[in-house]
N, C-alpha and C positions, 0 to 999 in steps of 0.2 A: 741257461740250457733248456729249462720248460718253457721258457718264451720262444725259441728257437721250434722244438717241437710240436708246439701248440702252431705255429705258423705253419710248420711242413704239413703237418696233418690237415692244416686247413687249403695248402697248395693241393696236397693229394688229393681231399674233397672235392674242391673246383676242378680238377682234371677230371676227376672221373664222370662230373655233374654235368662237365660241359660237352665231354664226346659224345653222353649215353643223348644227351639233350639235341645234338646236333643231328645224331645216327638215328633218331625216333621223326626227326622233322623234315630234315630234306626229301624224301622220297613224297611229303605231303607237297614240299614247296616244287618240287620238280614237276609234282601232277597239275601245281595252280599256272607256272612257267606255261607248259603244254595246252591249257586251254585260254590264255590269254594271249599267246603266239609271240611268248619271248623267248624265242628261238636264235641260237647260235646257226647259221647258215653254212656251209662247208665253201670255201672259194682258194683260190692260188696258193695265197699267204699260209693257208689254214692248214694243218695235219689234217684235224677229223674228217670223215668220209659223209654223216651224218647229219642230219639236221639235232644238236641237241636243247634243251632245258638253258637256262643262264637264270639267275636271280639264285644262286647259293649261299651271296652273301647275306640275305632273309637267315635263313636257317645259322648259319654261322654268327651275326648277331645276336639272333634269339639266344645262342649258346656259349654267349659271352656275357649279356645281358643281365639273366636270370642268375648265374653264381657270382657273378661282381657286384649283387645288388647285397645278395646273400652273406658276402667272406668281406670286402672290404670296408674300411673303416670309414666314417664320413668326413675325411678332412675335403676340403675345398679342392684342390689337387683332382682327387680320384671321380667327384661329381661333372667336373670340367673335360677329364676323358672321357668319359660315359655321354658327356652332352654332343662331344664335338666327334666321338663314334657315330652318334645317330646320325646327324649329319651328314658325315660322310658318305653313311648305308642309307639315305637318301637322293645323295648327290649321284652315286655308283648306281642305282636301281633306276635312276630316271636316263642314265644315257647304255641301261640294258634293255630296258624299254623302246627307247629310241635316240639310235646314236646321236649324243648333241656336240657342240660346236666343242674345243679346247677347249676355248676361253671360259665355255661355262664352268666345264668342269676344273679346272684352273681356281676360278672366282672361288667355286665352292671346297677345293681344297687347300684355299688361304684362309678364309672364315673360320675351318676347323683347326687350324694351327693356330689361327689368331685366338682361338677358344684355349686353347691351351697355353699360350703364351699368357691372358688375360687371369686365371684360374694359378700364375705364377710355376706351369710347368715349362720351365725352361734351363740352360744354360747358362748362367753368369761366368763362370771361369772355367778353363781348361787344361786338363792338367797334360801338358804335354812333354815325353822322356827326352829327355838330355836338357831339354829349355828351361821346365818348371814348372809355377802357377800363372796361367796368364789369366787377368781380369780385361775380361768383354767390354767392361762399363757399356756405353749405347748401343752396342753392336749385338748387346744380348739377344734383343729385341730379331734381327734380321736375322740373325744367326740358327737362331732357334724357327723361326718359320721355314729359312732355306732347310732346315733338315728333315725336318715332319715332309715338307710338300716334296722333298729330295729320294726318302725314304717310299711315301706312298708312290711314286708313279717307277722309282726302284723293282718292288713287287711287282708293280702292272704288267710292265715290263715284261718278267719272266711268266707269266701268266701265257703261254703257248702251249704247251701240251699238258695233256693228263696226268692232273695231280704233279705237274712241275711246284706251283707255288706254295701250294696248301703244304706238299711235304720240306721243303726249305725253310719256309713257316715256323712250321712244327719243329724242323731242328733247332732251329734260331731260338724258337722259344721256351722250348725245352733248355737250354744252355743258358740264357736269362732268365731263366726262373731261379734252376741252383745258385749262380752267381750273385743274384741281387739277394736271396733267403741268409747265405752267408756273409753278406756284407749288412744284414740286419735292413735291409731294404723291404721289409716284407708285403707289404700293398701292393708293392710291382712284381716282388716273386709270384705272391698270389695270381696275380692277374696277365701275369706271363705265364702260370701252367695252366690258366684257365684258357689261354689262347690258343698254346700245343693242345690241351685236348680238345677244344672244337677244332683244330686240324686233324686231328686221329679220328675223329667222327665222322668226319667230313669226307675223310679220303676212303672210307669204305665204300660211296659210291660215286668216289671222282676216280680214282687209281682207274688206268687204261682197261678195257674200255671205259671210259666215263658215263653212267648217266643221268650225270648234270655238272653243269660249267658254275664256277664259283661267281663270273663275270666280273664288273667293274665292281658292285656292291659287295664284292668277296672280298678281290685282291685291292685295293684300298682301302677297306678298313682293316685285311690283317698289317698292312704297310704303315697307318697310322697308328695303330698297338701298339705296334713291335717302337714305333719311333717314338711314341709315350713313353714308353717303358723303361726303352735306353735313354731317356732325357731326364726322365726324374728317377732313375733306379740307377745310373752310371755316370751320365756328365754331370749330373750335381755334384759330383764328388770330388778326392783333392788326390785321392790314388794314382799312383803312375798309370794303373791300368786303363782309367776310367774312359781315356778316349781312344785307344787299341781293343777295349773285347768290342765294341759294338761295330767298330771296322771289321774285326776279324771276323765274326760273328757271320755278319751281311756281307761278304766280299767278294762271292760270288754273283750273287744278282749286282753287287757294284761293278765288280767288274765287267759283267757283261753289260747293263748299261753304257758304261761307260765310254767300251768299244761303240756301241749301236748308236750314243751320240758323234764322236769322231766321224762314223762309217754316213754316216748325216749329212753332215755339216760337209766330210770331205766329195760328197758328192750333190752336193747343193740342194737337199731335201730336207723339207721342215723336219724337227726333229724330233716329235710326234706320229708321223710317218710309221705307220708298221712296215716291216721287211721280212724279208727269210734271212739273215745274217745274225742270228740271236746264236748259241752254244748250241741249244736244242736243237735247231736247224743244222748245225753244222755236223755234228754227231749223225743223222739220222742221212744227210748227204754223203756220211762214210759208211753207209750202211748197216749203221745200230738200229735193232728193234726200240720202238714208241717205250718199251716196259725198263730196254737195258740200259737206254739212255735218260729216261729218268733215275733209278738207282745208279747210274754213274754219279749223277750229279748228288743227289743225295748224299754219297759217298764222299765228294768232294770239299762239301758242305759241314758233312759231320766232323773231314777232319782237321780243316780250319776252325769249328766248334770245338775239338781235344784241345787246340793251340792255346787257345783264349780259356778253356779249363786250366790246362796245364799255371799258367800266367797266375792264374787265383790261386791256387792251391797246392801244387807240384814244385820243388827246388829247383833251382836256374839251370841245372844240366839237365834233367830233364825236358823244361818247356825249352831249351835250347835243342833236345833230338827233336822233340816233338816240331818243331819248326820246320830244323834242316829236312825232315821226313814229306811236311806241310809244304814246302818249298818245291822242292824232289816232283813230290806227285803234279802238283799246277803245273811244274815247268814242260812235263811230260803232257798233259791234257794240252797245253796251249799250246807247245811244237805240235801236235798232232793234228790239231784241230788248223793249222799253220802252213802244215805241208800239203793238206787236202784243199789249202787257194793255189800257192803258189803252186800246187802239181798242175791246175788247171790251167790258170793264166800262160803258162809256161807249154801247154800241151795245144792252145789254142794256139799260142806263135808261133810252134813248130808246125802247127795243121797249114797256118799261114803263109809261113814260107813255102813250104814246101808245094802249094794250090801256086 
């Protein structure tokens, strides 16, 4: 139990180390963005009205950086994310800088999973409900890249409006932090509240209006965190849970990828391809405020996070309301977000017919 709370108080630490760290620095990196003209432009695709800053994942870095150097432990593992973080917040600041091709940044988000995978954070078995334990054997290898590279462009993804990602993030890793601390996972608890709190730093001056964009060096490396975290703080494990919280957890920005690649593919466009067909668009097409349509989702987010609580901690009727409840709300967001195509399509054919 003093090993428990010597680690909580060390998550506390890193939380609070890494907001105040994040919240002191951005407004400098936002000022270096503005005179080096890495500027987020406003065009079709785009909500903002503005020209804003982009390079936040600097700051958000720095704010993970400095307390993970501080709280965690030096096994091989924890040096190997830190290495294949910088990376990443490399690979993300050079195509904020200037948009570069996929394929680069592609290249350079396998490298970092390969870093991880190499530093032996990975997946060998999965414990899957009603199935059991299944062993990877050579598949660990692919398995575990397809998720990191799966995960980071997951985030990117939802990266469309103000402070969409940072606070998804923030729940996500907040909810990984308690669950891995109790499973005695404590390096990844650690370094999953160090994560949420450079999101709570961060979102004081991304939350709408924004002034400054987390950009690719943001939302890729909180994407590659969070997929750290959940590979050696959850699918290492042999718990039924192990491969449902981090589904639960992430299942909005999965599911919203998920559609946007279908919505791709079924319209014959690479599927890299930005569009207006993400949640946030579609909310804000039924005329949700930029502010109410992020704490929708948020909301949404936290309560698929109760689910995956519930699971850890909560008796089986319970995380069974918690579900039904979980269930209930999605099916209600998704009919809604559902009737506002088919209203249109459907309004267009009547304009149709009737011209």
């Amino acid at each position: 139990m003093t090993d428990m709370l010597l680690h909580f108080y060390k998550a506390l630490m890193g939380f609070g180390l890494a907001a105040a760290i994040v919240w002191v620095l951005t407004p400098a990196v936002s000022e270096l963005a503005r005179r080096m003209g890495v500027m987020d432009e406003p065009e079709a695709r785009k909500i903002h009205a503005y020209p804003t800053p982009r390079l936040g994942g600097i700051a958000l870095f720095v704010g993970v950086i400095v307390p993970a150097l501080l709280l965690l432990s030096s096994e091989p593992a924890n040096r190997g994310i830190l290495l294949g973080a910088a990376l990443v917040v490399v690979v993300g600041a050079l195509d904020d800088f200037r948009d570069t091709p996929p394929m680069f940044k592609f290249a350079g988000q396998l490298v970092a999973a390969s870093i991880l995978v190499y530093f032996g954070v990975m997946v060998e078995t999965l414990s899957i409900p009603l199935v059991g334990i299944l062993s990877l054997g050579w598949a660990a290898i692919p398995v575990s890249l397809l998720w990191v590279i799966a995960i980071m462009n997951i985030v990117n993804f939802i990266d469309g409006m103000d402070g969409l990602a940072a606070g998804v993030c923030g729940i996500s890793a907040i909810t990984f932090a308690v669950i891995a601390l109790s499973l005695g996972r404590f390096d990844m608890g650690i370094l999953a509240a160090v994560v949420a709190g450079s999101t709570i730093g961060f979102l004081w001056h991304n939350f709408h209006p924004a002034s400054i964009f987390m950009g690719d060096s943001g939302s890729l490396l909180l994407g590659y965190l969070l997929a750290a975290v959940s590979l050696q703080g959850f699918l290492k494990g042999v718990a039924t849970v192990a491969l449902l919280i981090p589904l639960l957890v992430l299942s909005i920005p999965i599911f919203d990828t998920g559609f946007a690649i279908l919505r791709r593919v079924k319209n014959r466009q690479p599927i890299y391809l930005a569009d207006r067909g993400h949640i946030h668009h579609r909310f804000t097409n039924l005329g949700y405020s930029h502010r109410k349509t992020v704490i929708i989702i948020y909301c949404w987010s936290a309560t698929m996070s109760v689910v995956a609580l519930c699971m850890r901690f909560a008796p089986v009727w319970v995380t069974g309301m918690a579900a039904a409840v979980a269930g209930v709300v999605s099916f209600f967001i998704a009919y809604r977000l559902e009737i506002l195509r088919w209203d249109k399509l459907l309004g267009s054919r009547l304009r149709g017919d009737e011209e």
